[in-house]
VOLOVEX-687281 format. One line per 2 residues: for each residue x, y, z of N, C-alpha, C, O. Coordinates in steps of 0.05 Angstrom, whole numbers, plus 5000, padded with zeros to 4 digits. Layout:
# residues N
X,Y,Z,X,Y,Z,X,Y,Z,X,Y,Z | ... .
***
This chain:
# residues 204
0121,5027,5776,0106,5007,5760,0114,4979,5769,0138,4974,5769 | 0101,4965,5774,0097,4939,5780,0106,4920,5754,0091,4915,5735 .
0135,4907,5755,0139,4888,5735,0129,4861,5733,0136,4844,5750 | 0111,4856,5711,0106,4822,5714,0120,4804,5730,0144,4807,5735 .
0107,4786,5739,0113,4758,5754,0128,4741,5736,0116,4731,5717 | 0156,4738,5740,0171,4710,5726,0169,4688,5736,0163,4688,5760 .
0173,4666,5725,0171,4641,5735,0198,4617,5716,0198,4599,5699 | 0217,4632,5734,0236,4619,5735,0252,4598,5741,0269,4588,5726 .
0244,4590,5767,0258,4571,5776,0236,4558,5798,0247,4551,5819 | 0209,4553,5797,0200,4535,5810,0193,4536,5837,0181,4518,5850 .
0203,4562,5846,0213,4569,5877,0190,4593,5879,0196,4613,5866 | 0165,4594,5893,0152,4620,5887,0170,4647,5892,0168,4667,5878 .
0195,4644,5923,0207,4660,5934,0224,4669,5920,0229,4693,5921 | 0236,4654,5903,0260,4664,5882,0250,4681,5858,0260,4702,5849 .
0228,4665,5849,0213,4680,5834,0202,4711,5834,0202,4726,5814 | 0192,4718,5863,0183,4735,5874,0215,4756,5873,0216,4779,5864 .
0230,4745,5881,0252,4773,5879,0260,4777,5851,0253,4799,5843 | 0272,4761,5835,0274,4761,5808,0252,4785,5795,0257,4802,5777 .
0223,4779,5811,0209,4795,5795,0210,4821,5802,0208,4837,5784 | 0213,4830,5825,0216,4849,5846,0237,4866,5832,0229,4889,5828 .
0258,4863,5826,0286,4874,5839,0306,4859,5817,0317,4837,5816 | 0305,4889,5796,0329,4877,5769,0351,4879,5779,0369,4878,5763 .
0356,4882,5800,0393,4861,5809,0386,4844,5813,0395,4832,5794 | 0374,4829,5826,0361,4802,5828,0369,4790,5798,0387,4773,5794 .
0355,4801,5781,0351,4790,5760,0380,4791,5744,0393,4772,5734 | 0385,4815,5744,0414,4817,5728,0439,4791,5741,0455,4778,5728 .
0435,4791,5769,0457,4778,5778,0447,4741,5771,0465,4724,5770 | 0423,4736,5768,0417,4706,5757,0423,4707,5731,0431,4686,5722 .
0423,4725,5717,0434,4721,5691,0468,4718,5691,0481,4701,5680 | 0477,4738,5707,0508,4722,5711,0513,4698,5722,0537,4693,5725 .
0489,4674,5733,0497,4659,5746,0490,4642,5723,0490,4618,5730 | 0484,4646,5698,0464,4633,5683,0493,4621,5666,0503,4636,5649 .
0502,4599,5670,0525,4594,5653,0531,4567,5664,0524,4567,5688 | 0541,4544,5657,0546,4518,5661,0526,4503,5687,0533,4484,5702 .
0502,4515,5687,0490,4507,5707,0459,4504,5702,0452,4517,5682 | 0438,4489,5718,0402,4488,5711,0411,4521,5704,0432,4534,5706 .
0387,4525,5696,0377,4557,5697,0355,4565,5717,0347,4587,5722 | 0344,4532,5730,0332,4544,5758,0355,4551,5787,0355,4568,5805 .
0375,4527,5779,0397,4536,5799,0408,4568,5802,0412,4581,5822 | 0413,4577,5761,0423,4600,5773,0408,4621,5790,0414,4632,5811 .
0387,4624,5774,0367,4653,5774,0346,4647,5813,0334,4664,5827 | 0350,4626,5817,0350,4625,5851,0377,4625,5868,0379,4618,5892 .
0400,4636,5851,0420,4645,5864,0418,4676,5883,0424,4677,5906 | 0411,4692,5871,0396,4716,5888,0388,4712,5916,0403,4717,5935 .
0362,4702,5920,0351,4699,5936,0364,4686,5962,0364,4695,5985 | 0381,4653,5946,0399,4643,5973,0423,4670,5980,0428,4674,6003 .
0434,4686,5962,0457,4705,5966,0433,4723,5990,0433,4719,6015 | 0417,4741,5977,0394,4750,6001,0396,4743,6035,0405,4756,6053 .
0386,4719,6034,0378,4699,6046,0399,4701,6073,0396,4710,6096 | 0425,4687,6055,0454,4692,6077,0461,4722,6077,0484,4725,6084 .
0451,4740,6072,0456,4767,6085,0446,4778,6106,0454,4796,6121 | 0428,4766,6104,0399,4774,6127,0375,4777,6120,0358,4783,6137 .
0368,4772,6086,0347,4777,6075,0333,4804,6058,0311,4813,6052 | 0367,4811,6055,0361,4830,6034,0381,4821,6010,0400,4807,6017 .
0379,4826,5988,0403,4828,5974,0411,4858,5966,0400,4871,5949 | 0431,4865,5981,0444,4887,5978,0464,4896,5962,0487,4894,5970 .
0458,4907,5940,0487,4908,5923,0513,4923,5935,0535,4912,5938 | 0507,4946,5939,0520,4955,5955,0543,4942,5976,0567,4945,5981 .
0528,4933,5983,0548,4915,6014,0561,4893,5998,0584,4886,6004 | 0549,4881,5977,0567,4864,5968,0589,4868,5952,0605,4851,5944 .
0590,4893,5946,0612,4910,5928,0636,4915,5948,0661,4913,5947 | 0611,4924,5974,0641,4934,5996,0653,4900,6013,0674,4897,6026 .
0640,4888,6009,0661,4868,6019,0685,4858,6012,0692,4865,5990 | 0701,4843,6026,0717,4840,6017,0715,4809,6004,0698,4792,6011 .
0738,4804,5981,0729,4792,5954,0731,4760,5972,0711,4746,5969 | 0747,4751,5986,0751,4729,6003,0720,4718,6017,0706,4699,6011 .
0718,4741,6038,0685,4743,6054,0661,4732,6029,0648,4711,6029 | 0661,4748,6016,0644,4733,5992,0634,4720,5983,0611,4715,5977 .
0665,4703,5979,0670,4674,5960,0662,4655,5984,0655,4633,5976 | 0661,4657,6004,0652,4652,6028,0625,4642,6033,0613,4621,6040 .
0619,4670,6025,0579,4663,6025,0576,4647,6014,0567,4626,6023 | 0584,4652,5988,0568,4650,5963,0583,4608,5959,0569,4591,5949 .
0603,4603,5965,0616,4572,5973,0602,4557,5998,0606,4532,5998 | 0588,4567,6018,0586,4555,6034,0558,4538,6027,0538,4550,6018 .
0558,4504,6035,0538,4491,6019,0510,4503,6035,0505,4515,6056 | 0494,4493,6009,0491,4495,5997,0510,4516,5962,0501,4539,5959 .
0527,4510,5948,0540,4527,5938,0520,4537,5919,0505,4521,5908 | 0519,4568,5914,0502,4579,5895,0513,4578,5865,0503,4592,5848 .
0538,4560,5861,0536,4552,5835,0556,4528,5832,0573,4525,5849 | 0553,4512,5810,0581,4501,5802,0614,4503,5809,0629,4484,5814 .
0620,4530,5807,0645,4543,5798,0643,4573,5823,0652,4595,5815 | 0631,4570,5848,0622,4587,5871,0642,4608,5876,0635,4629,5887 .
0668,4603,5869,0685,4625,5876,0689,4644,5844,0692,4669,5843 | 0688,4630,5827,0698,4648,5802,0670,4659,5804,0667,4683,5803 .
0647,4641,5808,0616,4666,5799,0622,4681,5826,0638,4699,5822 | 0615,4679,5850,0624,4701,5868,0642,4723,5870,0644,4741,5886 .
0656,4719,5847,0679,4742,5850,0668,4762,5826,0667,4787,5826 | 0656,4740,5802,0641,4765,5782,0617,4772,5787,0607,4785,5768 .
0602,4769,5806,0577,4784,5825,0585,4799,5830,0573,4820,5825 | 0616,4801,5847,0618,4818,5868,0629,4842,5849,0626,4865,5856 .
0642,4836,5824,0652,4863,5811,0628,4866,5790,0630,4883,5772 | 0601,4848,5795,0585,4874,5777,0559,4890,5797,0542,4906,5791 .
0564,4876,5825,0559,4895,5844,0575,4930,5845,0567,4953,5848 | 0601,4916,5841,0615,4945,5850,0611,4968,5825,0608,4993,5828 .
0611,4951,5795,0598,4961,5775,0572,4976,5771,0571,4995,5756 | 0550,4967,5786,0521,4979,5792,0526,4992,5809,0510,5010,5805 .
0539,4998,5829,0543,5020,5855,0568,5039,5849,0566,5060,5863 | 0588,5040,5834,0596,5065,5815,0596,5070,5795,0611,5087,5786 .
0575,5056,5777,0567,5070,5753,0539,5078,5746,0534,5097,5732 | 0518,5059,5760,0492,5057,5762,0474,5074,5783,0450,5079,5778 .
0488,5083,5807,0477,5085,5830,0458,5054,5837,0434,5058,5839 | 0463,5039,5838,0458,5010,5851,0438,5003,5849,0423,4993,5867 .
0431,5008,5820,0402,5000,5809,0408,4988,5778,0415,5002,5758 | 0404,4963,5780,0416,4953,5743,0388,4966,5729,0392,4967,5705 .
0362,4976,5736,0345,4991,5721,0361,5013,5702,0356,5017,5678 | 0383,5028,5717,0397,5045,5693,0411,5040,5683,0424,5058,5674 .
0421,5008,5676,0428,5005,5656,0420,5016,5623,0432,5027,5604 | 0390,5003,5632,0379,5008,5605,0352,5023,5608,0334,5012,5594 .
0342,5048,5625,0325,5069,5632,0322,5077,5606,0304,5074,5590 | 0352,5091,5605,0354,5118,5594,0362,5108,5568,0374,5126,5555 .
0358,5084,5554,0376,5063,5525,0356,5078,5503,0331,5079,5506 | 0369,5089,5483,0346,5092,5462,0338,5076,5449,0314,5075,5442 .
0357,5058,5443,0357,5033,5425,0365,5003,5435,0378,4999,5455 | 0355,4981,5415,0361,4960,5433,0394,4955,5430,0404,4941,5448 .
0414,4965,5407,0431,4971,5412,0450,4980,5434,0472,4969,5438 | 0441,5000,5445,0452,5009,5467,0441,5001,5491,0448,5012,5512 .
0428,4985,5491,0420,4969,5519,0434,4935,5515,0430,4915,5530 | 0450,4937,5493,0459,4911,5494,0493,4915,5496,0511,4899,5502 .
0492,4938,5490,0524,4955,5487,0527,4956,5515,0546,4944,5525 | 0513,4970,5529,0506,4976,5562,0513,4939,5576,0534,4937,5589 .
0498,4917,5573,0507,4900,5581,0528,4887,5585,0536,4878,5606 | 0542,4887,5553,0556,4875,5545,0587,4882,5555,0608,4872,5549 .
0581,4907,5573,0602,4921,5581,0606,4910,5613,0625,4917,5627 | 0588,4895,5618,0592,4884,5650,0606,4857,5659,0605,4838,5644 .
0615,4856,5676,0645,4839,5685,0616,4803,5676,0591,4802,5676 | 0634,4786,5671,0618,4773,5651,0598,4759,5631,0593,4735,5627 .
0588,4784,5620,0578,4788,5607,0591,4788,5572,0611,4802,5569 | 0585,4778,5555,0601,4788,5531,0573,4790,5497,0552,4802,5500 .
0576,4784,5487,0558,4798,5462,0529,4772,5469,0505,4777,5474 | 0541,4749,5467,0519,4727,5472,0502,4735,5491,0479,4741,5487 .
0517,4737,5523,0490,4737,5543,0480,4767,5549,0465,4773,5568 | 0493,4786,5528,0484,4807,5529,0458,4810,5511,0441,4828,5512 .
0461,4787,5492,0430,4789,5465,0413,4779,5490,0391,4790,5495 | 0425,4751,5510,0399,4740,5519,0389,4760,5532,0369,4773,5524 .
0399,4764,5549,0388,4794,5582,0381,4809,5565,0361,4819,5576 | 0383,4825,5532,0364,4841,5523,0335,4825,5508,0314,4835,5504 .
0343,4799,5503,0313,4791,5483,0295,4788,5523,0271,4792,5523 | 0311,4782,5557,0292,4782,5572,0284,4803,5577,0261,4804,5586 .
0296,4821,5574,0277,4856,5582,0255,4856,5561,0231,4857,5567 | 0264,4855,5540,0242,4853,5523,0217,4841,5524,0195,4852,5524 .
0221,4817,5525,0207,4786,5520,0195,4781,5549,0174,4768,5548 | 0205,4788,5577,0194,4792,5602,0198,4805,5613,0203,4798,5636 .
0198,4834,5606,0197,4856,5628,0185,4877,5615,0174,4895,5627 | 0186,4873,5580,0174,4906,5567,0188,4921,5568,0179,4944,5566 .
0222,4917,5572,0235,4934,5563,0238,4933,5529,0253,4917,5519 | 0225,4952,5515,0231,4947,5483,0230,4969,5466,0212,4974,5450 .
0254,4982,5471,0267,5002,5456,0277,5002,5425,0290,4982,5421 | 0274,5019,5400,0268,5015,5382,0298,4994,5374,0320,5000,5383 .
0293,4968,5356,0312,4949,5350,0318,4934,5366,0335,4917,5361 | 0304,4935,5394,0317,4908,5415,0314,4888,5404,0336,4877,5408 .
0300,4872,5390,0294,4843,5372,0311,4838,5359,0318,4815,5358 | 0328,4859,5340,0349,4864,5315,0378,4855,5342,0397,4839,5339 .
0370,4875,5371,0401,4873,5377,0396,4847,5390,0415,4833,5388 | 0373,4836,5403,0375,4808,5411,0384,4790,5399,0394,4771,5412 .
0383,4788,5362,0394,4783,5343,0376,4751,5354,0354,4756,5364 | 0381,4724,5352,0373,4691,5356,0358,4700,5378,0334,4694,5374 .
0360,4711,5397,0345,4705,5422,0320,4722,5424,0307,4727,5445 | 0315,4731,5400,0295,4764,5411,0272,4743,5385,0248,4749,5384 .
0280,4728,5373,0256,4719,5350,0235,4711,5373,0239,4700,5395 | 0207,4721,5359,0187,4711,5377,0180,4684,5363,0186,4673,5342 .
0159,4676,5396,0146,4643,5389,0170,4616,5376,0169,4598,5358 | 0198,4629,5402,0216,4610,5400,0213,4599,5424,0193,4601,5438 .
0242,4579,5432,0241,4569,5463,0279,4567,5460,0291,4546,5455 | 0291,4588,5463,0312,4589,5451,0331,4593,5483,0353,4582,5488 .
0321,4608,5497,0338,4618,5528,0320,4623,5552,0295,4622,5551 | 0329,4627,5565,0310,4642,5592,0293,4666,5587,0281,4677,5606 .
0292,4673,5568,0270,4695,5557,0249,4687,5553,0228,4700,5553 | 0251,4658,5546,0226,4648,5526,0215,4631,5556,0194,4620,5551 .
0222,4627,5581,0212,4620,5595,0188,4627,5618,0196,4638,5639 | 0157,4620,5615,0129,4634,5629,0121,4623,5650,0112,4634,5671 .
0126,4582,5642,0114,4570,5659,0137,4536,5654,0158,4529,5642 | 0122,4526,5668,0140,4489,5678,0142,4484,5644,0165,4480,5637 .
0123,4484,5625,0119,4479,5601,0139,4482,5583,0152,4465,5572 | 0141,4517,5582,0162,4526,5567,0184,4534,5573,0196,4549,5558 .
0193,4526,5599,0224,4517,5616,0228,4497,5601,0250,4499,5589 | 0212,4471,5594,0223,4439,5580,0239,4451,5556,0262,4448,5549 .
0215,4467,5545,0221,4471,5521,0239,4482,5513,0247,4480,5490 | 0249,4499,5531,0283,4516,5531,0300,4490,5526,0318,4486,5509 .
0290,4479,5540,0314,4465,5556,0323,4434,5529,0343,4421,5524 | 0301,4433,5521,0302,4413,5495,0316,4424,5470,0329,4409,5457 .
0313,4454,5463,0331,4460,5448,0349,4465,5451,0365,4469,5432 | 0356,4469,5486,0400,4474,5490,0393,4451,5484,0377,4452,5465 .
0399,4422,5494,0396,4401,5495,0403,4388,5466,0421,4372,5465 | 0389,4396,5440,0390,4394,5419,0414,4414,5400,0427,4405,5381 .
0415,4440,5410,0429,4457,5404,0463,4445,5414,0481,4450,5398 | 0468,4431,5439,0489,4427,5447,0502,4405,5433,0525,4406,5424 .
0481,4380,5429,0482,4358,5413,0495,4363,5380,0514,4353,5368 | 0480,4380,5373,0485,4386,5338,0512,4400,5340,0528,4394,5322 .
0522,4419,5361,0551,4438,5359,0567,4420,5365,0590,4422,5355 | 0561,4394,5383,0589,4376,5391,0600,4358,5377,0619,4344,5382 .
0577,4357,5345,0579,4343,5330,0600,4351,5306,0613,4337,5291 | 0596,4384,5309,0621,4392,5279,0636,4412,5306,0651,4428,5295 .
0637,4415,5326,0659,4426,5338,0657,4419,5371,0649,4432,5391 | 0670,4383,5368,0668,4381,5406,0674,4396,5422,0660,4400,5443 .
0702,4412,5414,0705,4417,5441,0694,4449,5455,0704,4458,5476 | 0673,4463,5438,0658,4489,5437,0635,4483,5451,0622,4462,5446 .
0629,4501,5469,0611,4515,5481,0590,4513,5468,0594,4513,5443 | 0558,4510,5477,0543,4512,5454,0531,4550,5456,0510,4554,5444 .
0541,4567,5466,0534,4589,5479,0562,4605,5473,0561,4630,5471 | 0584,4594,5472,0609,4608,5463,0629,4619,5483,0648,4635,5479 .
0619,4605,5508,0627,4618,5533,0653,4592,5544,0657,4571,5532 | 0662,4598,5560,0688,4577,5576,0677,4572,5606,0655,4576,5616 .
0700,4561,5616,0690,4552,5639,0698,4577,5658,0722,4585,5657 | 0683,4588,5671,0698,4620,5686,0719,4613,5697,0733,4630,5708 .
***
């Protein structure tokens, strides 16, 4: 089955794998943390790109953790913080290739509930309860993964006809509109707790 077209990051090519290929996708959601959200989720494609034009989970599991940080640091850097996110790619590569067979699709295939497809996330190198609601309200919200309660386990991020995360994002439009309520969301948390995260996360 052919999964919808995302429109993530502005890039038709990035876009095109993201839509293609849920490691693609899974691994822009790990990149999705102190950075644009077009920077992260076109992290894939440049990782791709410097391999030879595949992204291979596999091979990126078997490398070694140094080689990596390598790729993934050399400028253009595919994130902020290039060696700490390269090293948690590289262990939720090795994660999808001995637990998954190297497909993040079984993560959540076989999930009865949106429970256990958020349980299933939330269990991957970092990942923790927050960006495990978001990556379930996006299976849901853009892929049609929606197993009974995924909205309940997306818990903030699964409400429809919001603009709350990268779930809620279709087109240039409602990217702003994400991006106005972190923007707003970050503003109102720094106001009764500066020195917090507006997402609850640290610096990796």
């Amino acid at each position: 089955m052919t999964n919808p077209p995302l429109r993530l990051t502005g890039n038709p090519e990035a876009d095109a794998l993201l839509s293609e290929d849920d490691n693609a996708l899974l691994i822009g959601m790990v990149l999705d943390q102190q950075v644009p959200m077009e920077k992260a989720f076109s992290g894939p494609l440049v990782i791709a790109q410097r391999m030879g034009g595949r992204l291979d989970v596999a091979k990126i599991a078997a490398m070694g953790e140094d080689e990596f940080v390598a790729l993934c640091a050399q400028p253009p850097a595919i994130h902020r913080f290039p060696a700490a996110m390269a090293k948690r790619i590289r262990q939720t590569c090795q994660v999808l290739t001995e637990d998954y067979d190297g497909q993040a699709t079984n993560i959540w295939r076989d999930a009865r509930s949106g429970d256990e497809v958020k349980a299933n996330l939330a269990r991957l190198p970092g990942f923790g309860a927050d960006k495990a609601a978001i990556f379930t309200a996006v299976l849901g919200k853009l892929r049609g993964i929606t197993p009974e309660g995924w909205r309940t386990a997306a818990g903030y991020y699964g409400e429809p006809g919001t603009f709350r995360s990268v779930a809620d994002i279709v087109d240039h439009d409602s990217l702003q509109k994400v991006r106005e309520t972190k923007k707003a969301l970050k503003a109102e948390r720094k106001k009764s707790s500066p020195d917090t995260d507006p997402a609850g996360r640290t610096d990796p």
